[in-house]
N, C-alpha and C positions, 0 to 999 in steps of 0.2 A: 259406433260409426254410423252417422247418417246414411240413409238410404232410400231409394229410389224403386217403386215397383214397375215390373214389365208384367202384364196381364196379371192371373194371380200364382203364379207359379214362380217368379223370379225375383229379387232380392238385389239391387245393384247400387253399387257407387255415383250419389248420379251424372260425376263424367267416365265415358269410357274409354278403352281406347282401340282405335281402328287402328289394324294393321296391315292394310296392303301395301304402304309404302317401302316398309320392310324389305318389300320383296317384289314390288310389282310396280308398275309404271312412269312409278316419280322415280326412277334411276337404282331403286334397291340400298342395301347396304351391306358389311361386312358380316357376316351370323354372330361372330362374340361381341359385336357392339349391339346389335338388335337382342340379342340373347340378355347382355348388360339394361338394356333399357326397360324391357318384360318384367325382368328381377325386382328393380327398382320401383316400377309402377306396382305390384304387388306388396313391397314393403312400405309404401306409401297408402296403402289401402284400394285401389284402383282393382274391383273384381270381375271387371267385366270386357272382355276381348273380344273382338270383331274380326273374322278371317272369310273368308269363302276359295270352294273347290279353283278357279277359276285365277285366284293371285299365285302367278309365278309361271303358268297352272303348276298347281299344287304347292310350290315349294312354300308359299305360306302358311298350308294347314300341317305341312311337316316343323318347319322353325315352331310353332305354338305347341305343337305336340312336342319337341324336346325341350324346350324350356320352362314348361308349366306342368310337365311331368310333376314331380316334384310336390306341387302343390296344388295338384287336380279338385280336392276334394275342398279348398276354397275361393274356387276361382268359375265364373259361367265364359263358358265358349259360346260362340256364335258361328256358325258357318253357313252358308249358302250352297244350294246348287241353281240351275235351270240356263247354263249354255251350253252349246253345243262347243268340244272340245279338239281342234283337230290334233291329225296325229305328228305331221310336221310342221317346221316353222318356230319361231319365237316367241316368246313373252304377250303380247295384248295380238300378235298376228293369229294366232291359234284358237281366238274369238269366233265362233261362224253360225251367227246367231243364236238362236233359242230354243230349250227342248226342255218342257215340263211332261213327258208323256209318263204316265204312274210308275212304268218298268225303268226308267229313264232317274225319275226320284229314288227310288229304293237301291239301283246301284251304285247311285251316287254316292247314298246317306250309308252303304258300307264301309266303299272307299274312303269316306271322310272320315269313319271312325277309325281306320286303320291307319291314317295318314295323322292323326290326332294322340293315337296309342290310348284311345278311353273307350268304354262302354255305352257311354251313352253320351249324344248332343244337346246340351241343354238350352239351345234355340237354334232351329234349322230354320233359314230362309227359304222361300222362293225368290230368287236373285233379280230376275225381270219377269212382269206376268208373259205366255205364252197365248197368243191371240188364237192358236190353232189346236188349245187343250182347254176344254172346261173348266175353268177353276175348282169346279165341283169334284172332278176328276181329281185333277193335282192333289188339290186339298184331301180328298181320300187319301190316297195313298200315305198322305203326309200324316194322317190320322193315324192308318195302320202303324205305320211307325213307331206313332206313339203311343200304343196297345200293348208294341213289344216292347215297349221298355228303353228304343233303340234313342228314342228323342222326348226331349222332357215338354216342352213346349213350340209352339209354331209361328212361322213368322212371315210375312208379306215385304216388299220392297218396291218403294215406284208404283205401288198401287191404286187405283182410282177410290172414293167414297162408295162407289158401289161394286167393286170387285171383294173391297175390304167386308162389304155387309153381305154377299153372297159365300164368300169365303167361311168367316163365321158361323154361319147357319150352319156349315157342315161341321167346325170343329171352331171349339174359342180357338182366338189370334189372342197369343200376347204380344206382339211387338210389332209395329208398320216403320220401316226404315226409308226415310227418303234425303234429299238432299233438304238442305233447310240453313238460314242463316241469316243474316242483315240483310242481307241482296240477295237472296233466295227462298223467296217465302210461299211458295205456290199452296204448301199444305195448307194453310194458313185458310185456305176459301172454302173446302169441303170434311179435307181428311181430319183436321186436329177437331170437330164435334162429333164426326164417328166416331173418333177412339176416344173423346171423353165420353161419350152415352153406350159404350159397348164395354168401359173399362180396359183398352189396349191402350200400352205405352206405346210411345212416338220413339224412335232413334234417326237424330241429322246425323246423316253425313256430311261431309264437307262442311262444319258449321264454321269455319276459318275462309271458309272461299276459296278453296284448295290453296290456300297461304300466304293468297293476295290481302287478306285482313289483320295478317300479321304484322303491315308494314314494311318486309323484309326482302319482297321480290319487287322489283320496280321495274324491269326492262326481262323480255324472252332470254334476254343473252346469261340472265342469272342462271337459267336452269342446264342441267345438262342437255347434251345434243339427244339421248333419246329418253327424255321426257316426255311422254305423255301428252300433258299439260299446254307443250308449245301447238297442237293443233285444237285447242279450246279458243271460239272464240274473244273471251275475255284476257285470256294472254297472248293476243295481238299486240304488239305495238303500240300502234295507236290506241286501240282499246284500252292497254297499258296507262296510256299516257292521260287519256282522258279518267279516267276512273281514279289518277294520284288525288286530284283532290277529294275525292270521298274518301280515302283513305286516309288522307291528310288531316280531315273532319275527325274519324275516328281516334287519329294519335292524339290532337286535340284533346276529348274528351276525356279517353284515358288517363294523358296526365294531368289531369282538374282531378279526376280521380286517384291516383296517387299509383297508378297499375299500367300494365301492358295494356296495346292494341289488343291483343290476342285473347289475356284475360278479359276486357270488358264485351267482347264482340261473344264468346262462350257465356258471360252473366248475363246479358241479354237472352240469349237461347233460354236458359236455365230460368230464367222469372218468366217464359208465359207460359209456364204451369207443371206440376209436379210430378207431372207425368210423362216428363223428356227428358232424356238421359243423352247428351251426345256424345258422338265418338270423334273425338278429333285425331288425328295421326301425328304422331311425336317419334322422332327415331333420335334425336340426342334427348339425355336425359335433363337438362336444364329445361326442356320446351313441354319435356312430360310434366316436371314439376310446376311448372308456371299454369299449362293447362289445370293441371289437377286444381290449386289453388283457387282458382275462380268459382268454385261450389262454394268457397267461403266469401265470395261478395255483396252486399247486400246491396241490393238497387231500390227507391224508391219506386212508386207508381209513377212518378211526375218525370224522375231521368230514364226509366223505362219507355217513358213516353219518346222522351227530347232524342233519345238515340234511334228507336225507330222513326222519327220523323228526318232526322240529319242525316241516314243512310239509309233514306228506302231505295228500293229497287226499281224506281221510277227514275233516279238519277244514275243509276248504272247502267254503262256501254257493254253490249255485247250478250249473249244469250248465254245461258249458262253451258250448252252443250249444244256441237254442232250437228248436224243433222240427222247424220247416220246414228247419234247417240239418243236423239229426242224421238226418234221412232221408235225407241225401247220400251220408250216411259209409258205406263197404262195411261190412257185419259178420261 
C-alpha cells in the first residue's frame, strides 16, 4: 500500500478521512451508517482518521472509538484539543473560545483517550493556537505527554510559519493541519517551506470547499436548516451564485479527465508534494470511495498548472470564514 509520511513517526494513506461531519455541524448522521462508512474506509485501505474533543462535543471521539475498536492497531487517530468547552447548550453553541493552558492539554488528552477506548493518541492537535498561552508552554506539556507514552506524535492547526518554528524547537511537529484547496491556499506563502525544511506533513482540511468543489451544492437551500455551513460566507447566495462558474470550470475539466469534480480538485491537492495527505469528509460510502480513488490520479505538471490557474482563489467570492472564525486562525 502506498503511503504518506506525517513527521517521522507516521505512516499514512495519503487521503484520509475527516470526521466531523459524522457528527458535528454539517447536520450529523445516523451511527450505523457513519459506523458503515469507517468499516469500508478501512477495508479500502484508508488508515488514517481525523476527530477532535470539540465534534459533537465529544460524540465524535466516542463514534471513532467504537468503530475502530476492532482494528486499533491498524489504523492512526487524530484528535485535537485547545477550546473552551461549555457545560450547557448545543452542538458548535458550546464553542467559548480557546484554552491551551498545559493543565487544560493534559485533561483533555485523558478524556480523549477514554472517549477513544485506546492507550495512546497517535497525533494529538493543538485545534487553534491560544494567543494567551506560550506555545512553548502548550507545546510542553504536549511533550510530557509524549514521554508518557500517552501520545505518539504532535500536531499544530491554523498555525502561523513562525509559531510552527517556535513550536518545534521545543518538540518535533509532525503534522500542521490547515484549511487548504483550489480556493484556499493561504499555506501555500509561508507554512508549506516550513514544513518542507523541518520535515512536517501538511493535512487540508476542507480540501473539497466544504463540498462546494463537489459540484453537488448549488443554492443554501441544499443544506440542512442547522448547517453550519449556511453562515460561511461562501455559501451565500449570491456568493453561491457567483462562484457556479468556477465550479463549472472545474466539472469541465474533470470530464476531459474522465473523473469527478471532487476527485480532480483532491489530485490537485495530492501533486504539490508528498508531503500532504488530506482529509476530506465522506459520510456515504460512494463519496469515500471516489475520494479515496483520486490518490491514483496522475496529473501532469502542465494540468497541475492549467487547474491551479482556472480556479485560483483570485476568482473566488467570499472569505473562506466569517469573522468570528478568522480571528482563531494564528497569523
Amino acid at each position: 500500500m502506498q503511503t504518506r509520511k506525517l513527521g517521522t513517526e507516521l505512516n499514512v494513506y495519503p487521503v484520509g478521512l475527516g470526521c466531523m461531519g459524522m457528527s458535528f455541524a454539517y447536520g450529523g448522521q445516523a451511527e450505523a451508517d457513519a459506523i458503515a462508512t469507517l468499516h469500508r474506509a478501512v477495508d479500502i485501505g484508508v488508515n488514517f482518521f481525523d476527530t477532535a474533543e470539540v465534534y459533537g462535543p465529544f460524540e465524535n471521539e466516542i463514534l471513532l472509538g467504537k468503530a475502530l475498536k476492532s482494528v486499533r492497531d491498524k489504523v492512526t487517530i487524530a484528535t485535537k484539543f485547545g477550546f473552551k468547552i461549555l457545560e450547557e447548550g448545543t452542538g458548535i453553541d458550546r464553542m467559548a473560545g480557546v484554552d491551551s493552558r498545559p493543565e487544560h492539554v493534559k485533561a483533555v488528552a485523558e478524556a480523549s483517550l477514554k472517549r477513544l477506548g485506546t492507550d495512546v493518541i497517535d497525533l494529538y492537535y493543538q485545534h487553534r493556537v491560544d494567543p494567551n498561552v506560550p506555545i512553548e508552554d502548550t507545546v510542553g506539556a504536549m511533550a510530557e505527554l509524549a514521554r508518557e507514552g500517552k501520545v505518539r506524535a504532535l500536531g499544530l492547526s491554523e498555525a502561523s510559519a513562525a509559531t510552527i518554528r517556535r513550536a518545534h524547537a521545543v518538540h518535533p511537529i509532525s503534522a500542521v493541519q490547515s484549511e487548504y484547496s483550489l480556493w484556499t491556499r493561504d499555506p501555500e506563502d509561508e507554512v508549506f517551506a516550513v514544513c518542507r525544511e523541518l520535515g512536517i506533513g501538511f493535512v487540508p482540511y476542507s480540501p473539497l470547499g466544504r463540498g462546494l468543489l463537489t459540484g453537488t451544492i448549488a443554492k443554501p437551500e441544499a443544506l440542512s436548516g442547522d448547517d453550519w455551513r449556511r453562515g460561511l460566507p461562501r455559501f451565500q447566495a449570491d456568493a453561491m451564485a457567483a462562484n457556479a462558474k468556477v465550479v463549472a470550470t472545474l466539472e469541465k475539466l474533470a470530464a476531459e479527465k474522465g473523473v469527478t469534480s471532487a476527485q480532480l480538485a483532491l489530485a490537485w491537492v495530492l501533486h504539490q508534494g508528498d508531503f500532504i495527505v488530506p482529509i476530506p469528509g465522506a459520510r456515504k460510502i460512494r463519496h469515500l470511495e471516489q475520494n479515496t480513488a483520486a490518490a491514483g490520479i496522475a496529473l501532469s505538471a502542465a494540468e497541475v498548472a492549467a487547474i491551479g490557474d482556472a480556479l485560483s482563489p483570485d476568482k473566488v467570492v467570499g472569505r473562506r470564514y466569517a469573522e468570528k472564525e478568522l480571528a482563531l486562525v494564528n497569523g
